[in-house]
Each structure stands twice: as C-alpha cells, then as structure tokens.
N, CA, C and O atoms as CSV, one atom per row, in Angstrom:
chain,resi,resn,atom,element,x,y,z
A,1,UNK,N,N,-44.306,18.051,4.345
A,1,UNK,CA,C,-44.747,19.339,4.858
A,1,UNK,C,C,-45.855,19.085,5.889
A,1,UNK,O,O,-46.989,18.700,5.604
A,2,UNK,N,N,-45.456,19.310,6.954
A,2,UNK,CA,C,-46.373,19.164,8.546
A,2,UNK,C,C,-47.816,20.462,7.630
A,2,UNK,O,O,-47.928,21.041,6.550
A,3,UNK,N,N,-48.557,20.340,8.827
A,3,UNK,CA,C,-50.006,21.168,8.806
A,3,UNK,C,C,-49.390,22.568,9.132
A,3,UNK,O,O,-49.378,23.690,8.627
A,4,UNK,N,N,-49.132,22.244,9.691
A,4,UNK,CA,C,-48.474,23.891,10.438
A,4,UNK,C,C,-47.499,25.137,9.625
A,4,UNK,O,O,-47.524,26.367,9.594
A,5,UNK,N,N,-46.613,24.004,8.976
A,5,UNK,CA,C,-46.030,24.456,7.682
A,5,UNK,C,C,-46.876,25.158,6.759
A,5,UNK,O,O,-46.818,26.382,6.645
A,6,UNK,N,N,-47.967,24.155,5.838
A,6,UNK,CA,C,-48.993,24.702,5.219
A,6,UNK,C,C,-50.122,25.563,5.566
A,6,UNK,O,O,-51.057,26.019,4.908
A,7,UNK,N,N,-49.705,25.666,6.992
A,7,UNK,CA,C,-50.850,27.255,7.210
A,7,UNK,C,C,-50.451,28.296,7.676
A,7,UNK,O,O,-51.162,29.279,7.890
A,8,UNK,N,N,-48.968,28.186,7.946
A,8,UNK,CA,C,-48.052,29.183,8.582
A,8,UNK,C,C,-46.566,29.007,7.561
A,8,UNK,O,O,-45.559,28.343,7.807
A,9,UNK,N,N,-46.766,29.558,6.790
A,9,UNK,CA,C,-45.113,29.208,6.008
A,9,UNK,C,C,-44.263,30.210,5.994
A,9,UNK,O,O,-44.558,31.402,5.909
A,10,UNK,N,N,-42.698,29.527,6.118
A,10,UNK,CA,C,-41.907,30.749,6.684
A,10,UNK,C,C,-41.992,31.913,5.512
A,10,UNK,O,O,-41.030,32.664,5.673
A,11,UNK,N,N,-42.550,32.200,4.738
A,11,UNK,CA,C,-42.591,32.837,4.003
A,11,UNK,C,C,-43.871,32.922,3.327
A,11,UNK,O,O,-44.450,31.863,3.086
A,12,UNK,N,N,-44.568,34.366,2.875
A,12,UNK,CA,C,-45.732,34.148,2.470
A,12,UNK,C,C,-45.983,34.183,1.099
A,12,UNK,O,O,-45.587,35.093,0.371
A,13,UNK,N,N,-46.837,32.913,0.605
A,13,UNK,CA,C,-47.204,31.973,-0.752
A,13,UNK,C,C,-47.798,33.371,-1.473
A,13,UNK,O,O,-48.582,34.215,-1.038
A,14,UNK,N,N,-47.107,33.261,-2.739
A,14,UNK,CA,C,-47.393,33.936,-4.047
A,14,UNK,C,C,-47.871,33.424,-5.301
A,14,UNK,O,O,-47.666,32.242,-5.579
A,15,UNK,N,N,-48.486,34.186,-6.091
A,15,UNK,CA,C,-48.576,33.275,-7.460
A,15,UNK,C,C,-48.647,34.658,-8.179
A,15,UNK,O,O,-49.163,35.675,-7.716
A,16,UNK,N,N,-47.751,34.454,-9.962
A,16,UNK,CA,C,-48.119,35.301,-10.650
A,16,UNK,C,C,-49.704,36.332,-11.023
A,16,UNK,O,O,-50.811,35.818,-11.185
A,17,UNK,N,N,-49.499,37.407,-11.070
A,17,UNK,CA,C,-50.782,37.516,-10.903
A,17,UNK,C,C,-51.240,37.845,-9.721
A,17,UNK,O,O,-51.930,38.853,-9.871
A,18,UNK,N,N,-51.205,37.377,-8.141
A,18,UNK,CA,C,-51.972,37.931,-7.218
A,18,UNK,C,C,-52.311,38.892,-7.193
A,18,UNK,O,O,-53.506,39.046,-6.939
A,19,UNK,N,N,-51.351,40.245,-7.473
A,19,UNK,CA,C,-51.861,41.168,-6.802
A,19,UNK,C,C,-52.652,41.608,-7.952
A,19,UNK,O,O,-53.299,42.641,-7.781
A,20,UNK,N,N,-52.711,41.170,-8.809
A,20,UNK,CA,C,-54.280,41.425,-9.999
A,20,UNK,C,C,-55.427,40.880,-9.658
A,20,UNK,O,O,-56.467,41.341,-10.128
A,21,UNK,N,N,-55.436,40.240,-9.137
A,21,UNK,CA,C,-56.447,39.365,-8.249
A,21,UNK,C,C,-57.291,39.889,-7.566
A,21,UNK,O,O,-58.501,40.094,-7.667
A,22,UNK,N,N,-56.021,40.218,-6.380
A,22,UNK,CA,C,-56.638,40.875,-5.116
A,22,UNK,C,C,-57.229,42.538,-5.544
A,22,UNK,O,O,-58.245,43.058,-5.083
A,23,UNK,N,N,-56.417,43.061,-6.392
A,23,UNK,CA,C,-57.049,44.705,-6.902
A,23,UNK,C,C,-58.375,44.400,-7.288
A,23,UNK,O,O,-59.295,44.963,-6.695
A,24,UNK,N,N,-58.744,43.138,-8.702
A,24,UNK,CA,C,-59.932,42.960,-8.985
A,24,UNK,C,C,-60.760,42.369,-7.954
A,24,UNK,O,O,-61.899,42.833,-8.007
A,25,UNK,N,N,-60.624,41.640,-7.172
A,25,UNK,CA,C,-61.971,40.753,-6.029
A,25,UNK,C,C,-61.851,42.654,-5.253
A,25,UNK,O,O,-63.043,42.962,-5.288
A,26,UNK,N,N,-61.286,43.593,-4.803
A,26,UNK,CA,C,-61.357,44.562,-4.031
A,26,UNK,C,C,-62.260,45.334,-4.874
A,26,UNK,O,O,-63.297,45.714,-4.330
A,27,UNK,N,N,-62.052,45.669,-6.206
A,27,UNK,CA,C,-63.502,46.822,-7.000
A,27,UNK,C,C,-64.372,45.788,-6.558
A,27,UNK,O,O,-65.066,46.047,-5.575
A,28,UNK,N,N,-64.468,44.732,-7.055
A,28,UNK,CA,C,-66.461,43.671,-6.879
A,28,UNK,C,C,-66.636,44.357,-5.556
A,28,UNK,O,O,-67.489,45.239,-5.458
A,29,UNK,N,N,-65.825,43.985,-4.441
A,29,UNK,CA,C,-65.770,44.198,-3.020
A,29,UNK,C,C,-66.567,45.659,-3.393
A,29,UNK,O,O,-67.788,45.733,-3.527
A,30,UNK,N,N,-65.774,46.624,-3.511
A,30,UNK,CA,C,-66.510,47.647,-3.218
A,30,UNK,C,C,-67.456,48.064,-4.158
A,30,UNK,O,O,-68.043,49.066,-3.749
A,31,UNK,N,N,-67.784,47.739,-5.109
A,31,UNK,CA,C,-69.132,47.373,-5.879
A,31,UNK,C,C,-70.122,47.400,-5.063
A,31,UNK,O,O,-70.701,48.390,-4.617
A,32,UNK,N,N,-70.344,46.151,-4.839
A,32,UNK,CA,C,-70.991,45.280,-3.779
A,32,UNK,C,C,-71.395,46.022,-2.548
A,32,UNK,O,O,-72.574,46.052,-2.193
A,33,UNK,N,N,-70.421,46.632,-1.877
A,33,UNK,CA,C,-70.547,47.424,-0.457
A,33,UNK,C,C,-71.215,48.648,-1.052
A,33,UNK,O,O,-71.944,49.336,-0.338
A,34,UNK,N,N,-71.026,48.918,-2.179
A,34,UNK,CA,C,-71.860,50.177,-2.372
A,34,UNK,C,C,-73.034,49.980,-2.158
A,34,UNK,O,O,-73.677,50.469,-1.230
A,35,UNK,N,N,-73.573,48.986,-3.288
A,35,UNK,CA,C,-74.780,48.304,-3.502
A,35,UNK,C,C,-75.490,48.349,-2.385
A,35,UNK,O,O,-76.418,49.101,-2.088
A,36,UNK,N,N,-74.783,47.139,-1.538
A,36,UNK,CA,C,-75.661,46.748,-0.063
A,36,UNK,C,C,-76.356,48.454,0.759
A,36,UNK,O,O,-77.486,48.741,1.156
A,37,UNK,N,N,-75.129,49.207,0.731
A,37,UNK,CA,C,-75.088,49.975,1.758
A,37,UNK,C,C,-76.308,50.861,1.012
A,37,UNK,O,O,-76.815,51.718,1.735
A,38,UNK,N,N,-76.737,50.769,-0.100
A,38,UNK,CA,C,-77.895,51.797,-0.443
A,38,UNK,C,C,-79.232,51.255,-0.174
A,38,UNK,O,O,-80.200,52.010,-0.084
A,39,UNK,N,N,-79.356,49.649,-0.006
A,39,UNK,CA,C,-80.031,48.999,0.643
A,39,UNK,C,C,-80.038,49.368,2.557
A,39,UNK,O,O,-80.903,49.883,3.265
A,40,UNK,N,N,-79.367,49.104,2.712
A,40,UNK,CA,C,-79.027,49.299,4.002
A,40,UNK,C,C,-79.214,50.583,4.975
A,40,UNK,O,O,-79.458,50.736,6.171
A,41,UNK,N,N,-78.938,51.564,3.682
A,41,UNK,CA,C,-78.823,53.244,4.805
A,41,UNK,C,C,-80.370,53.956,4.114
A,41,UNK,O,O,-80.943,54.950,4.559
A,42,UNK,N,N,-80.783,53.148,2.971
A,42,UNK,CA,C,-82.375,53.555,2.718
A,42,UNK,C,C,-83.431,52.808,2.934
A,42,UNK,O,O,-84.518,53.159,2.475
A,43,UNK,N,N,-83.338,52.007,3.442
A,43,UNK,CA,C,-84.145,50.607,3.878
A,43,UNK,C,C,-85.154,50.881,2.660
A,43,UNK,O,O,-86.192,51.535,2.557
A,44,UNK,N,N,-84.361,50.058,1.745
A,44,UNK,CA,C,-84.871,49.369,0.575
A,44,UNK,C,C,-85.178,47.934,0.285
A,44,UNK,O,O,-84.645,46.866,0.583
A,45,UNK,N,N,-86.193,48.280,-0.380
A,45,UNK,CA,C,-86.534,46.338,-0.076
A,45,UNK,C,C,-85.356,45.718,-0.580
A,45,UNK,O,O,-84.570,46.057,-1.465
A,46,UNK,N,N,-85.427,44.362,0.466
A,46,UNK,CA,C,-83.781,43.500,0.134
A,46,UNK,C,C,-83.652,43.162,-1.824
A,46,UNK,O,O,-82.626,43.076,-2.498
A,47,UNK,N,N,-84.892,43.058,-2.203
A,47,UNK,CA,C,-84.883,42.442,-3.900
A,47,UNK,C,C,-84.045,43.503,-4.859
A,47,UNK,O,O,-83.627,43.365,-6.008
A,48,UNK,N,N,-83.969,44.530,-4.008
A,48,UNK,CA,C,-83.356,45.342,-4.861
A,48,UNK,C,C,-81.667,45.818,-4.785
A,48,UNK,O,O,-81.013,46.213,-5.750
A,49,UNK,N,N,-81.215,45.677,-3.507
A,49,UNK,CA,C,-80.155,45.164,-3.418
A,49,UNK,C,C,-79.563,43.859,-2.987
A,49,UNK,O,O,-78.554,43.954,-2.288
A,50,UNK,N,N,-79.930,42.848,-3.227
A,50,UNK,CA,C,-79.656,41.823,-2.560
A,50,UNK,C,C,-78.539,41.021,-3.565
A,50,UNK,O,O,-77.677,40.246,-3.151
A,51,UNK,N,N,-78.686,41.266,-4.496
A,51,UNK,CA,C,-77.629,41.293,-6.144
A,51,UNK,C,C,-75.792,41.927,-5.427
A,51,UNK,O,O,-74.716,41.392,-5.692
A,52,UNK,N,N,-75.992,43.054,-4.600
A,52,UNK,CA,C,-74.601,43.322,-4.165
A,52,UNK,C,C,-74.378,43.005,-3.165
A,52,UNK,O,O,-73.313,43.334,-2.643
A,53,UNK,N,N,-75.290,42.250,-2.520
A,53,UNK,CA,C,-75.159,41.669,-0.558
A,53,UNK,C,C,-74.385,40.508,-1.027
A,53,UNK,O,O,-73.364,40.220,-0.403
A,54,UNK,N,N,-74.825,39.627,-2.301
A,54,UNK,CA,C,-74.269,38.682,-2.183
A,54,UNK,C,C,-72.913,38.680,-3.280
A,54,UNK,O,O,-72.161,37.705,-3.265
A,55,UNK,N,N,-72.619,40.003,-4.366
A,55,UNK,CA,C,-71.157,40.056,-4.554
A,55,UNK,C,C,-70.342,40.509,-3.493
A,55,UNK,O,O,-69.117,40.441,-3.589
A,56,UNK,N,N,-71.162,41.180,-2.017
A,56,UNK,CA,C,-69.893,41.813,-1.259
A,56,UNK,C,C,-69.668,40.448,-0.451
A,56,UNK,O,O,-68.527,40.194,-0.064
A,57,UNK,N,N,-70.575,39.680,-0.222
A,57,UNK,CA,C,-69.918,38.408,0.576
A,57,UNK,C,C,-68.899,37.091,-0.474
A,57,UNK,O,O,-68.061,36.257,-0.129
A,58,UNK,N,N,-69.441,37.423,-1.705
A,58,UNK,CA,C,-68.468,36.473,-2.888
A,58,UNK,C,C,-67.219,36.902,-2.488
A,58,UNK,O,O,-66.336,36.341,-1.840
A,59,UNK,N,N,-67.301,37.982,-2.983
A,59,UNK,CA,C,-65.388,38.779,-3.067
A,59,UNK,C,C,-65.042,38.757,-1.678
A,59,UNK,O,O,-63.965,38.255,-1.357
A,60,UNK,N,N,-65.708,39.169,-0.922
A,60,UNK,CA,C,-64.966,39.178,0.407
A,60,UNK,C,C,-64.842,37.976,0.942
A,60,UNK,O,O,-63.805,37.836,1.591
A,61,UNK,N,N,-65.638,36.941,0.887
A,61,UNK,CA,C,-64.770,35.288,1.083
A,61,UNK,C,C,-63.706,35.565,0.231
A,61,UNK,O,O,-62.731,36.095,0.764
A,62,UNK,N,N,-63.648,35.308,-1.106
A,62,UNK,CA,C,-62.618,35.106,-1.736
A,62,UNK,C,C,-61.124,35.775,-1.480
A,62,UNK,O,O,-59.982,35.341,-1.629
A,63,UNK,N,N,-61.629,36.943,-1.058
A,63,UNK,CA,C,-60.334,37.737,-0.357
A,63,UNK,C,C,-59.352,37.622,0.721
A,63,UNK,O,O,-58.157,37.912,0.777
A,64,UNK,N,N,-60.441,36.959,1.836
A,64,UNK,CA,C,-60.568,36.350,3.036
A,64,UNK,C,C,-59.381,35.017,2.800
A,64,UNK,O,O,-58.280,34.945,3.347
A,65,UNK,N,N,-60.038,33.934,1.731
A,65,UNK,CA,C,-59.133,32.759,1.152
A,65,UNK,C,C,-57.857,32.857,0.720
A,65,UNK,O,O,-57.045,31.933,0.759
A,66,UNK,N,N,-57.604,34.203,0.210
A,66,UNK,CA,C,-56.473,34.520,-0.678
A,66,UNK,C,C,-55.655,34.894,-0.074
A,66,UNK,O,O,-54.500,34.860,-0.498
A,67,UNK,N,N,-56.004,35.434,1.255
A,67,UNK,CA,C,-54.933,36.475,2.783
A,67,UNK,C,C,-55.332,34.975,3.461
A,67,UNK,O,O,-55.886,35.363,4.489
A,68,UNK,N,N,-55.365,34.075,3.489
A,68,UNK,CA,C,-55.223,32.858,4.606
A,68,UNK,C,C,-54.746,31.700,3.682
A,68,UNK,O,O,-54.622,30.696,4.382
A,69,UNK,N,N,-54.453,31.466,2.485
A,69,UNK,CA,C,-53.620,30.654,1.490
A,69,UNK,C,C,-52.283,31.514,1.850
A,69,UNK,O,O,-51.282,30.959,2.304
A,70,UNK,N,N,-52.350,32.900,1.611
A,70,UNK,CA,C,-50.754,33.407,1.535
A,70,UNK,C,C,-50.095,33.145,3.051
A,70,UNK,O,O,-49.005,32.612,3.261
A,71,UNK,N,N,-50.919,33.592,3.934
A,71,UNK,CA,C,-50.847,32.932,5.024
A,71,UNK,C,C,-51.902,32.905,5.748
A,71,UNK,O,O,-52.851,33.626,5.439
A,72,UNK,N,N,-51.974,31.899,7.087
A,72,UNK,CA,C,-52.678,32.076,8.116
A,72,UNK,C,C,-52.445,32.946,8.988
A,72,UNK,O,O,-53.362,33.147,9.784
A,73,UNK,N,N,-51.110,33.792,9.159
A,73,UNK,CA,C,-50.991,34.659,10.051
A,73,UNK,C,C,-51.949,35.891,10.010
A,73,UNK,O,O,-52.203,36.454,11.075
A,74,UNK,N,N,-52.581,36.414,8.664
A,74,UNK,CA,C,-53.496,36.782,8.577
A,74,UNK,C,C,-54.874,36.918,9.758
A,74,UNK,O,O,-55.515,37.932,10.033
A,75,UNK,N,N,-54.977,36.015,10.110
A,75,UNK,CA,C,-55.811,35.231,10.847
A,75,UNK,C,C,-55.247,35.917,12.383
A,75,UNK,O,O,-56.101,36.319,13.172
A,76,UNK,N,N,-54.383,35.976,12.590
A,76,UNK,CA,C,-54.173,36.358,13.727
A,76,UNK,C,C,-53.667,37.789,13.934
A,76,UNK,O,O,-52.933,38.040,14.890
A,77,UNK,N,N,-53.997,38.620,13.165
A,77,UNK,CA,C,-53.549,39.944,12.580
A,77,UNK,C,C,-54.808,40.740,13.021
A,77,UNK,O,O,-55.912,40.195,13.024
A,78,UNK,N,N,-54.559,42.568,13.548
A,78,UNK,CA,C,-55.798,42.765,13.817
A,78,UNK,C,C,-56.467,42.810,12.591
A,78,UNK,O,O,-57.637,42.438,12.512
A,79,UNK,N,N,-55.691,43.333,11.390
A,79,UNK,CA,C,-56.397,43.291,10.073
A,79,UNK,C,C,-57.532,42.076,10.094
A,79,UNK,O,O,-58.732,42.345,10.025
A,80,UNK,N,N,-57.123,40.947,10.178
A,80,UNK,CA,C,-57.986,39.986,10.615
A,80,UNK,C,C,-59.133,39.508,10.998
A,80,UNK,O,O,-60.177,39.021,10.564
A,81,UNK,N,N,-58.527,39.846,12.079
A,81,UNK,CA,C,-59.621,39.923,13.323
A,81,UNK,C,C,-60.828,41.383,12.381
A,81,UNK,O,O,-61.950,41.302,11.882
A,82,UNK,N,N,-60.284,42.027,12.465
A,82,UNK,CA,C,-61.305,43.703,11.899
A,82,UNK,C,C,-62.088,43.089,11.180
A,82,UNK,O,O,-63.271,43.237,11.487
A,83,UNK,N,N,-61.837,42.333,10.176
A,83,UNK,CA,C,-62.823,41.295,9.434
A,83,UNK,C,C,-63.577,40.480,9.939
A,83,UNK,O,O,-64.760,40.526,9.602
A,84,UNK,N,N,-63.220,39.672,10.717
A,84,UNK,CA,C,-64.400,38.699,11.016
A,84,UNK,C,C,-65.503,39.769,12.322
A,84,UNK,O,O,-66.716,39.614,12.461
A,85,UNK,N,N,-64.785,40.615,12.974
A,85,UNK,CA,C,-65.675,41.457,13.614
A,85,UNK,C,C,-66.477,41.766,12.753
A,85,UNK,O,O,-67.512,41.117,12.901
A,86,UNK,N,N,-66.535,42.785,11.491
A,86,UNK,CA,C,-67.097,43.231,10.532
A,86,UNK,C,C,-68.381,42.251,10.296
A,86,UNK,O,O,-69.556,42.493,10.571
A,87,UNK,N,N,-67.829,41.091,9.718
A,87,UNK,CA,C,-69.471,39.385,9.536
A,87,UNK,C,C,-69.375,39.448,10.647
A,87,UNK,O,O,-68.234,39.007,10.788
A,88,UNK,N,N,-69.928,39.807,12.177
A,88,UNK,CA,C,-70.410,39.695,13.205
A,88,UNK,C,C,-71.377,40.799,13.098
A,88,UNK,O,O,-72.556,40.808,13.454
A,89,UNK,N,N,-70.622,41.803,12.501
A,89,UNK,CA,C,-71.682,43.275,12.923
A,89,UNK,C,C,-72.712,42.906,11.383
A,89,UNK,O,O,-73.929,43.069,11.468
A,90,UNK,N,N,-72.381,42.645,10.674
A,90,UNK,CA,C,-73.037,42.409,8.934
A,90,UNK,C,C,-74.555,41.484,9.409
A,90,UNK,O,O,-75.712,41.779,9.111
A,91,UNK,N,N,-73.875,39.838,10.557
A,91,UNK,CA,C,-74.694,39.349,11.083
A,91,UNK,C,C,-75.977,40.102,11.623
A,91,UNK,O,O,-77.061,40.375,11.107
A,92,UNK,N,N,-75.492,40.299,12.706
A,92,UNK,CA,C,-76.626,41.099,13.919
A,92,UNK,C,C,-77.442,42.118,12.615
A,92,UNK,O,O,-78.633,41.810,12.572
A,93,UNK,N,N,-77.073,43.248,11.558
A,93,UNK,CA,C,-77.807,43.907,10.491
A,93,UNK,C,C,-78.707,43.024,10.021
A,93,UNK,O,O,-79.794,43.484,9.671
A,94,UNK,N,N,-78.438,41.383,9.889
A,94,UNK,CA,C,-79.377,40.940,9.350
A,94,UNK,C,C,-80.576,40.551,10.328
A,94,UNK,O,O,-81.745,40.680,9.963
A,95,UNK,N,N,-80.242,40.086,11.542
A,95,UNK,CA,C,-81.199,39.791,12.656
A,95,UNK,C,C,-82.009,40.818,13.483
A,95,UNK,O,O,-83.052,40.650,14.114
A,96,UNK,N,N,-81.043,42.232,13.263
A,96,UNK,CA,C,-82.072,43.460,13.759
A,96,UNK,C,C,-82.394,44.453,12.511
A,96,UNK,O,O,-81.826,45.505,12.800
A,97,UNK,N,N,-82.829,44.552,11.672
A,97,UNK,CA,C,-82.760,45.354,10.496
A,97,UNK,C,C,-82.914,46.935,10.714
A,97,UNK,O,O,-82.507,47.752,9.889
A,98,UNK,N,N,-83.704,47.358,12.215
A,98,UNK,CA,C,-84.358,48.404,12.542
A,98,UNK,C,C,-82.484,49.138,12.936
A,98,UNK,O,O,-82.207,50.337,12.984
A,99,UNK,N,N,-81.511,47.974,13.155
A,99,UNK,CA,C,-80.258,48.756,13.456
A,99,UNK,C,C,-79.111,48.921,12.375
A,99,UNK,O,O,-78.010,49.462,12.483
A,100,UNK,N,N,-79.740,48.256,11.245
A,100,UNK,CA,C,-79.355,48.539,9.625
A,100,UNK,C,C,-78.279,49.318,9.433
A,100,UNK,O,O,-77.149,48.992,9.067
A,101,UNK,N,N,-78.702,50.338,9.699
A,101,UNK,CA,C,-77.652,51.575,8.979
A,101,UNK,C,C,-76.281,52.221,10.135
A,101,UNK,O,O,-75.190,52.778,10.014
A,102,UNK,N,N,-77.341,51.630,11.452
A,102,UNK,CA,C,-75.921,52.427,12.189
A,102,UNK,C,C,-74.858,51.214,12.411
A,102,UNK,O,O,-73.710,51.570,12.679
A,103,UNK,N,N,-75.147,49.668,12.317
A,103,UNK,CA,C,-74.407,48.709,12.077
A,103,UNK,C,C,-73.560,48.517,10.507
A,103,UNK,O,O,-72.643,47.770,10.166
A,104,UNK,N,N,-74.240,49.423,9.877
A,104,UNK,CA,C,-73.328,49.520,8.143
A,104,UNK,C,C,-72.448,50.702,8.462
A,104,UNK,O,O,-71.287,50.705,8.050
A,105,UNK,N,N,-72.858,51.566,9.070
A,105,UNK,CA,C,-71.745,52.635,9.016
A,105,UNK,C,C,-70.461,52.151,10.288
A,105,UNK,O,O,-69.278,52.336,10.001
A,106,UNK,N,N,-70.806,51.597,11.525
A,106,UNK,CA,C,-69.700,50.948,12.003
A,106,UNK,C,C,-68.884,50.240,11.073
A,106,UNK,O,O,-67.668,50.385,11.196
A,107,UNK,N,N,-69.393,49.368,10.002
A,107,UNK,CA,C,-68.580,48.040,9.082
A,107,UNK,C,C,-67.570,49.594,8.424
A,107,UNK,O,O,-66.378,49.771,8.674
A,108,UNK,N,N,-68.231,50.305,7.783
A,108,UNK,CA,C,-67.620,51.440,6.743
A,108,UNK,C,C,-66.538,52.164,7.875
A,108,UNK,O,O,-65.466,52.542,7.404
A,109,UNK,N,N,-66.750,52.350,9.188
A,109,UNK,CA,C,-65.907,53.115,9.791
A,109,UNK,C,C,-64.227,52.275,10.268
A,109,UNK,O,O,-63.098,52.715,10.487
A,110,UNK,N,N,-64.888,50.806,10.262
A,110,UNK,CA,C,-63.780,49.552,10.830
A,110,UNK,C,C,-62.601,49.950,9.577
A,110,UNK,O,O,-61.459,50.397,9.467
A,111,UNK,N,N,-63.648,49.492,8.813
A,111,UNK,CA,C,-62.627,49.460,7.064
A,111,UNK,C,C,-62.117,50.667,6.936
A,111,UNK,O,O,-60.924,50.550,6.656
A,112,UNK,N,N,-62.493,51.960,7.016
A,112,UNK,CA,C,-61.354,53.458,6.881
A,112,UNK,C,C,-60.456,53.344,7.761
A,112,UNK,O,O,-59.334,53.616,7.335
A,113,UNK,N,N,-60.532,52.937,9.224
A,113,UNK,CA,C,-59.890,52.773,10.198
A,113,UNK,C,C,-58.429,51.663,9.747
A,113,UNK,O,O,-57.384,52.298,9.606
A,114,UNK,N,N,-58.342,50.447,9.574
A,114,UNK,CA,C,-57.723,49.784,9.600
A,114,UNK,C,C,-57.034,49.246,8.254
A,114,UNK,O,O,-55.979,48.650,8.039
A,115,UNK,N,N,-58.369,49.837,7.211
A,115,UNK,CA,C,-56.902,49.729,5.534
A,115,UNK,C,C,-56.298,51.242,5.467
A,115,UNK,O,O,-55.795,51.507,4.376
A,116,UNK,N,N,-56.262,52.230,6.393
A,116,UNK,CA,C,-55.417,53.256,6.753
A,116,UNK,C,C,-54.310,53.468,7.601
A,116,UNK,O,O,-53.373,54.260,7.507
A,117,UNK,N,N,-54.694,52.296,8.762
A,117,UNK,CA,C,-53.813,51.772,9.852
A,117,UNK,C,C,-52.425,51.672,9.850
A,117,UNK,O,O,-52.027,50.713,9.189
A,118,UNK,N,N,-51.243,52.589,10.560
A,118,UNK,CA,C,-50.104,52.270,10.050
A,118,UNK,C,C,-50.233,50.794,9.965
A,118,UNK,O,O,-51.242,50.233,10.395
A,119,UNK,N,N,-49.111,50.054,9.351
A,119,UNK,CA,C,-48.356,48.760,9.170
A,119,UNK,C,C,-48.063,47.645,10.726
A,119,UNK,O,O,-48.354,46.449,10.743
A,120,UNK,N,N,-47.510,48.322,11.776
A,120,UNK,CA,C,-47.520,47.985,12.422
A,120,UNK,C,C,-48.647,48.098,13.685
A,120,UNK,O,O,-48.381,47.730,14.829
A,121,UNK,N,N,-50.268,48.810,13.182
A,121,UNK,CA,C,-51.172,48.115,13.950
A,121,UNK,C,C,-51.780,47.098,12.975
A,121,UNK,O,O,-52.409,46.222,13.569
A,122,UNK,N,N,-51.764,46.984,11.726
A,122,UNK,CA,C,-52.752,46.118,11.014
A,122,UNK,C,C,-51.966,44.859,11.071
A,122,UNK,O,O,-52.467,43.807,10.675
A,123,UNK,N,N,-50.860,44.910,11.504
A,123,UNK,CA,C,-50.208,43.891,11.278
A,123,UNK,C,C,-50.210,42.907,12.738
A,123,UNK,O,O,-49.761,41.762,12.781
A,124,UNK,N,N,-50.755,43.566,13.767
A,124,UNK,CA,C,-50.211,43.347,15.107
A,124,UNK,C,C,-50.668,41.852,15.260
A,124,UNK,O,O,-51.670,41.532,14.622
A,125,UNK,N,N,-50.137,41.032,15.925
A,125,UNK,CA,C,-50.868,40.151,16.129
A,125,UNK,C,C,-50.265,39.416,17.983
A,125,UNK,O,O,-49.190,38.874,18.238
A,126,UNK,N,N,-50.898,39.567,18.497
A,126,UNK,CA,C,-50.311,38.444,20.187
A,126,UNK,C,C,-49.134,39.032,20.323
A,126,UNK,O,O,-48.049,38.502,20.083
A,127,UNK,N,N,-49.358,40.383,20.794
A,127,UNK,CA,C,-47.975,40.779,21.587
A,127,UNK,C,C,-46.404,41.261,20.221
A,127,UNK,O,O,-45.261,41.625,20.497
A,128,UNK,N,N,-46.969,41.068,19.005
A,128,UNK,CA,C,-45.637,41.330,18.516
A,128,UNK,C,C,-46.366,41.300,16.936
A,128,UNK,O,O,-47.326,40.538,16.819
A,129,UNK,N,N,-45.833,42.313,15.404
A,129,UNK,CA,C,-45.914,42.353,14.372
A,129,UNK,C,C,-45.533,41.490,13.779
A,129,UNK,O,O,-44.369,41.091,13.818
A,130,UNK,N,N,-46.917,40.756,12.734
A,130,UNK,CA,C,-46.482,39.579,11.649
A,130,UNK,C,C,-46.259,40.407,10.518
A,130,UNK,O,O,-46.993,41.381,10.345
A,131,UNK,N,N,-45.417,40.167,9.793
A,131,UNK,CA,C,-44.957,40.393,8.052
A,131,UNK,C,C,-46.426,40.017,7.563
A,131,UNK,O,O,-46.694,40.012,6.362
C-alpha cells in the first residue's frame, strides 16, 4: 500500500463503533465550546474557563484525526478547510483578546453555516464534490 493509498483510499476507512465516537468527541466538542465561549463573550478570567478551552481543542483534534484517518479528502473539503480557518480565527482570539468575542461569534457563525451546508458545498473540494 503506496502513501497515497493510505491517505486517500478508494473508499472511506470505518471501524465498528465510529459513529459512537464521533457523536461522543461532538457533545465534549460542544461542552467545551460552551465553556470557552462564556469565557470569551464575558471576558472572564482564563482560570475559569480554561478547563473547556482545552476539552474544545482535545475533541476537536480528535475529530479532526478521525475525518483524516477515514480520509484525507477531508482535508481538501470546504468542511475542512472551515476548520482549520476556525484555529486561525481561535488563534488571532488568543493574540488580540480585546477582539475575543467578535472572533468567537465568527467561529459559532462558520460552524451553523457549514454543518448546515447542503452536501454538495461541504463536500466541495478543487473544482468537483468528494464523497
């Protein structure tokens, strides 16, 4: 099995169980995003949410791992992409804090936007829809 195989397979990798997986890492996920975001939209000291800053970045790596094991096309999906934009904007929240809340409500507006997204924009990727 070439590299390419194992990060692009004609078919995308399952295991019993995933989608129990992915439902449970998605509540922590939004656990977590709750958490942060009450930190975030009340500028509360970080000690007090900083407990869900770092379950929303646990689960959301882990989620991240689990959509790029099944495949890498993921990766090239706007779904994708919407994500790593998202840790860009999460970034800059941490380096400007004074722009906190209107950089958390962009992250909250990406995510209604695109896990609502018909199928064939979340899916889009370079000119043509990945499965």
């Amino acid at each position: 099995m070439n590299r390419s195989s194992r990060l692009f397979p004609t078919s995308p990798r399952s295991f019993p169980g995933k989608r129990l997986v992915d439902i449970g890492l998605r509540c922590a996920h939004l656990v977590g995003v709750a958490g942060m975001g009450g930190g975030f939209l009340f500028g509360l000291p970080e000690a007090q949410w900083q407990a869900f800053g770092q379950l929303t970045l646990a689960s959301g790596g882990l989620l991240v791992l689990l959509y790029v094991w099944t495949s890498a096309d993921w990766l090239l999906q706007v779904k994708g992409q919407a994500i790593l934009l998202k840790l860009v904007l999460l970034g800059l929240a941490h380096f400007l804090p004074e722009w906190r809340a209107l950089l958390f409500v962009a992250v909250i507006v990406l995510s209604g936007v695109f896990a609502h997204a018909p199928k064939g924009v979340r899916g889009y990727a370079w000119g043509r829809v990945l499965e």
